[in-house]
C-alpha positions as CSV (number, residue, x, y, z in Angstrom):
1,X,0.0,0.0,0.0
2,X,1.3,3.6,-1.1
3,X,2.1,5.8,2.0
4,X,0.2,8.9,1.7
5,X,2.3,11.6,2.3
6,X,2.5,14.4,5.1
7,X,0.6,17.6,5.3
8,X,2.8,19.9,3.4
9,X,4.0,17.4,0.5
10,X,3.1,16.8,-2.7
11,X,-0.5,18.6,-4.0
12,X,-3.2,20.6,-2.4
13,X,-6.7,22.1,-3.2
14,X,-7.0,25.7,-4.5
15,X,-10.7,27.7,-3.8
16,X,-9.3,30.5,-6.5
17,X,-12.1,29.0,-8.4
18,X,-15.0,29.4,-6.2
19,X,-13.8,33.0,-5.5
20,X,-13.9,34.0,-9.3
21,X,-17.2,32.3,-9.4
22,X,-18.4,34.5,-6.7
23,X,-17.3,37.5,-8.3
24,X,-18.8,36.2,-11.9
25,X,-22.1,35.9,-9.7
26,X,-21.3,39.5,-8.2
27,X,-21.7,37.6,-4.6
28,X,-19.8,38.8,-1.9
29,X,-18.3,36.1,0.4
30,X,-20.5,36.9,3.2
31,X,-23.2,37.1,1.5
32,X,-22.4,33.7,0.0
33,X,-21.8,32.1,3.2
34,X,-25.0,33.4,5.0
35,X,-27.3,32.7,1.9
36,X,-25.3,28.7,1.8
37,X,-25.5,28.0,5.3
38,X,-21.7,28.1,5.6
39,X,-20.5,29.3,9.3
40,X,-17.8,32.1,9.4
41,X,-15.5,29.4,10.6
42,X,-15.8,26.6,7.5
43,X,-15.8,30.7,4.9
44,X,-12.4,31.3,7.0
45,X,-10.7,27.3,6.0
46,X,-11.6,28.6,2.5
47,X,-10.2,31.9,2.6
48,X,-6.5,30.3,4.2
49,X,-7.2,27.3,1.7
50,X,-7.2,24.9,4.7
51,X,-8.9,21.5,3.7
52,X,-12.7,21.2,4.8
53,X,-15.1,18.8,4.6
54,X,-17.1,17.0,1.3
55,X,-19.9,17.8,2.8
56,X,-19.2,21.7,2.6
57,X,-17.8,21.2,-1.2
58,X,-20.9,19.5,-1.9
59,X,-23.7,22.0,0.1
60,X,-21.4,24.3,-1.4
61,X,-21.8,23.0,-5.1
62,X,-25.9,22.3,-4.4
63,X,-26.0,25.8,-3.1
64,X,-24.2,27.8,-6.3
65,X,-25.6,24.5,-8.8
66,X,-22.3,23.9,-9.7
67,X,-20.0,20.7,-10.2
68,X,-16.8,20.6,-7.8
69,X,-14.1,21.1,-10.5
70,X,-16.1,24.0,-10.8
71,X,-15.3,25.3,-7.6
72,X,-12.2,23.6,-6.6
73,X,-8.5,22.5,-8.2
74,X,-5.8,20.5,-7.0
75,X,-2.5,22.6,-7.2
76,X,1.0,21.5,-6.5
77,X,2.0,22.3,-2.8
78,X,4.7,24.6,-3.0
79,X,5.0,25.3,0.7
80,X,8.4,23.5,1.7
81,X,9.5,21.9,5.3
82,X,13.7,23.8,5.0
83,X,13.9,20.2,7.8
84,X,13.0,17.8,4.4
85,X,15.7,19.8,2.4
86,X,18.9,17.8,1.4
87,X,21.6,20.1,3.1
């Protein structure tokens, strides 16, 4: 079995999609989150880009009648860990 690997590696999943849908939509985000249901909280993991749950994605998608890759892509990670780094 393929080690999945840590937080910080690898790929990660952009919202710069569902913010340019917002602003096609002329939606601000808090009127977006209050209209969807979404609590400041879960609207704050988005605007870091901090992972959150299907189910928001998919009340999310329901809400704006969209399709996840509508909303969301997966980008390469380029945060690095300098500790991983060959010295």
């Amino acid at each position: 079995m393929e080690e999945i690997p840590p937080e910080g590696d690898g790929m990660k999943l952009s919202y710069k999609k569902l913010w340019v849908k917002l602003v096609e939509e002329d939606m601000k985000k808090t009127e977006f989150a209050k209209n969807a249901g979404i609590s400041s909280a879960s609207l704050a993991k988005l605007g870091k880009g901090a992972n959150i749950t299907t189910d928001l994605l998919l009340k999310i998608c329901e809400y704006l009648k969209c399709d996840i890759g509508d909303i969301v892509e997966v980008v390469p990670d380029d945060t690095t860990d300098e500790s991983k780094e060959p010295k």
